[in-house]
N, C-alpha and C positions, 0 to 999 in steps of 0.2 A: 409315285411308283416307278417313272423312267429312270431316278439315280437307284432305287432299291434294286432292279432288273439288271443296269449296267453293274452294280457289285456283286450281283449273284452269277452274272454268268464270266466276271474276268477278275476272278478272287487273284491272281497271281500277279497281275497285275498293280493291286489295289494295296497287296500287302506291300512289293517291291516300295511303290509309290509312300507308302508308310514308313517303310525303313530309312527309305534316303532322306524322308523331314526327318528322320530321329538320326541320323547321323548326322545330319545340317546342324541341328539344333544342340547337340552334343561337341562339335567343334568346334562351334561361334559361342560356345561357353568357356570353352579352354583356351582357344587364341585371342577372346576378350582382353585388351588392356588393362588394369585396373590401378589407377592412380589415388593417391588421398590429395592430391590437389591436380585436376585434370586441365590441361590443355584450354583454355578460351583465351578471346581477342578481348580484351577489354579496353574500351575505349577511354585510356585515361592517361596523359603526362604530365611528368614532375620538374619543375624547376628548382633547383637547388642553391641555395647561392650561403659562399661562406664568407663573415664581413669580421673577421678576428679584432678582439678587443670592445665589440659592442654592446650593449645590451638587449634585453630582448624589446622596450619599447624605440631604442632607435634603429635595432634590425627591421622592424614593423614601419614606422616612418618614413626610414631611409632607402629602404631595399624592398621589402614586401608591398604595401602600398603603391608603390608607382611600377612596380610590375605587373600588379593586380589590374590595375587602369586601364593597362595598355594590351593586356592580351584576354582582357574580357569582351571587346570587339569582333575575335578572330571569330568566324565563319566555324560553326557548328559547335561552338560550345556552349553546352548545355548549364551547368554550373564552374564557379571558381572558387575554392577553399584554399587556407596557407596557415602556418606553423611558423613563427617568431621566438627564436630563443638566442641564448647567449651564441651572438655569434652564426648563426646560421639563420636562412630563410629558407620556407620551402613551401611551394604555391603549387598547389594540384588543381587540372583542368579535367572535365568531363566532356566528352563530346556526346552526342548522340548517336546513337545506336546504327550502321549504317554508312559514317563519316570511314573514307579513307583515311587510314592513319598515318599511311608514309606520307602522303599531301599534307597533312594535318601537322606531323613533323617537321618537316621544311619548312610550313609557312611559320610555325614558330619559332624555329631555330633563326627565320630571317626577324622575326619582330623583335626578336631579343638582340641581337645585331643594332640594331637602331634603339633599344633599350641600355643600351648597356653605357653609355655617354652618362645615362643621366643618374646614373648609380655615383657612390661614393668611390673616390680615388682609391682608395685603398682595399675596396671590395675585390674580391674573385671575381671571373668571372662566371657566368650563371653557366650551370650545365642541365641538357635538357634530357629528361631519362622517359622508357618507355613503361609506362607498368604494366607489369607481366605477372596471372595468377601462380605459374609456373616458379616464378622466379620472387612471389613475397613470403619468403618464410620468417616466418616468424619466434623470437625468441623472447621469453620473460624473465627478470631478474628480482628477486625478492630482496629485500636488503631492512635491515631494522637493528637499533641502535639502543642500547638500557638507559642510556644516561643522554644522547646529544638530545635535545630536545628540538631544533630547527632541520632535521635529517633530509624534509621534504628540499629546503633550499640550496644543500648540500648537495644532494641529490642531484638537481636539475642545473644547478652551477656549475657544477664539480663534475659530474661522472658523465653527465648525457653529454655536453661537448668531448671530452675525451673518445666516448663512441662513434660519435657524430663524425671524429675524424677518420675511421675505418672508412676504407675506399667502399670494401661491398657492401654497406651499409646503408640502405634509403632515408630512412627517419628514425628516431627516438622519440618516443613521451615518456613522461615523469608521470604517474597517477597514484592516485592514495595518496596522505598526510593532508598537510596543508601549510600553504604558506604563509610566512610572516608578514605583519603588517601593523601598521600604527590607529588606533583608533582616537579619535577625538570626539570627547564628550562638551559639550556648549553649556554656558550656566546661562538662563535668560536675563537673571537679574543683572550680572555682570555686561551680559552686550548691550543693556539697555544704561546701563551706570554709564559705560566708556562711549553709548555711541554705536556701536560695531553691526552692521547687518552680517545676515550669514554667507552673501554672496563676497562680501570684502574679504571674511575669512577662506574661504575657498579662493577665492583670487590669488590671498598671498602663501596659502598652502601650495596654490601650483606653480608663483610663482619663483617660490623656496626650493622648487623640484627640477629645475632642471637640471638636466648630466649631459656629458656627450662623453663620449669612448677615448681614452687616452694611452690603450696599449692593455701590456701584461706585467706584473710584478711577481718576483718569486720570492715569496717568505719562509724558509727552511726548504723542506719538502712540498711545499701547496705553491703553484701559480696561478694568482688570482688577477683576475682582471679589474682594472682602476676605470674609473670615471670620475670626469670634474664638473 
């Protein structure tokens, strides 16, 4: 009854007091920001690193891998993830939630510093980026071909390094198709005729496999990358 008593006897009051939340609430609707991708910190940097003329298994060996090693010790990261392809590496940290990120910054800009020796000679060096929601926009390219049948390899050979080289550019994937690859079927009769376990055959499959990076070659119009 005492808030019923107080609206009854200071109605001029009560309404004024009314007006000014509906004018409040009327201007915090209109000077509201409204973004499709809004403003947050997110705790996350990129290493980039470009090794021209490699592959994506010796980008992953040579560059990826012992980066990975070395800055998954640093103080508040949470997870480590990375991306190997022709020619580029590129290794994302998460930190937790919390974690100052210009400290977080520095301290990796200094571990890559003492990283960067153990990189190949001919690698870049590594550059450390901030991820920013602000700043990942994102674009998608559809591409499909009537007749190449390998388009996915094309694709991820061909076009995503040429992207890759765009400065504003943080990463590329290739998704959809699929890629080539050899399959080997086994006779048992025959491994058993010659001898052969399966482990021997695999052995000299991987031992048949080795490549390492030997530059770039231009055939007409395509520059393709050699391995020996």
């Amino acid at each position: 009854m005492g808030i019923t008593k107080f609206v009854l006897k200071r109605p001029v009051t009560i309404v004024m007091a009314l007006l000014c939340l509906l004018v409040f609430g009327i201007s915090s609707v209109f000077n509201a920001t409204l973004e499709q991708m809004p403003e947050m910190e997110t705790p996350m940097l990129i290493i980039s690193t470009r090794y021209d003329g490699a592959g994506p298994e010796d980008i992953c060996e040579l560059v990826t891998e012992p980066i990975e090693d070395e800055v998954s010790t640093l103080e508040g990261v949470k997870s480590v993830s990375s991306t190997s392809s022709d020619g580029s590496s590129m290794v994302m940290l998460e930190y937790d939630y919390g974690t100052d990120m210009d400290e977080a910054y520095s301290d990796l800009t200094k571990k890559m510093n003492s990283i960067e020796r153990q990189l190949p000679d001919d690698a870049e060096e590594p550059t450390v980026m901030e991820m920013s929601m602000d700043a990942s926009t994102t674009m998608m390219l559809s591409i499909s071909h009537r007749t190449q049948s390998n388009l996915y390899d094309y694709v991820d050979q061909k076009i995503v390094p040429e992207l890759e080289k765009i400065t504003s550019v943080a990463s590329v994937e290739a998704t959809g198709g699929s890629s080539e690859y050899i399959k080997v079927e086994l006779i048992s009769e025959k491994m058993a005729q010659y001898k052969v376990t399966m482990s021997q055959i695999t052995s000299a499959i991987e031992a048949a496999n080795l490549s390492s990076p030997s530059g770039d070659t231009v055939v007409g119009n395509l520059e393709l990358s050699v391995t020996t």
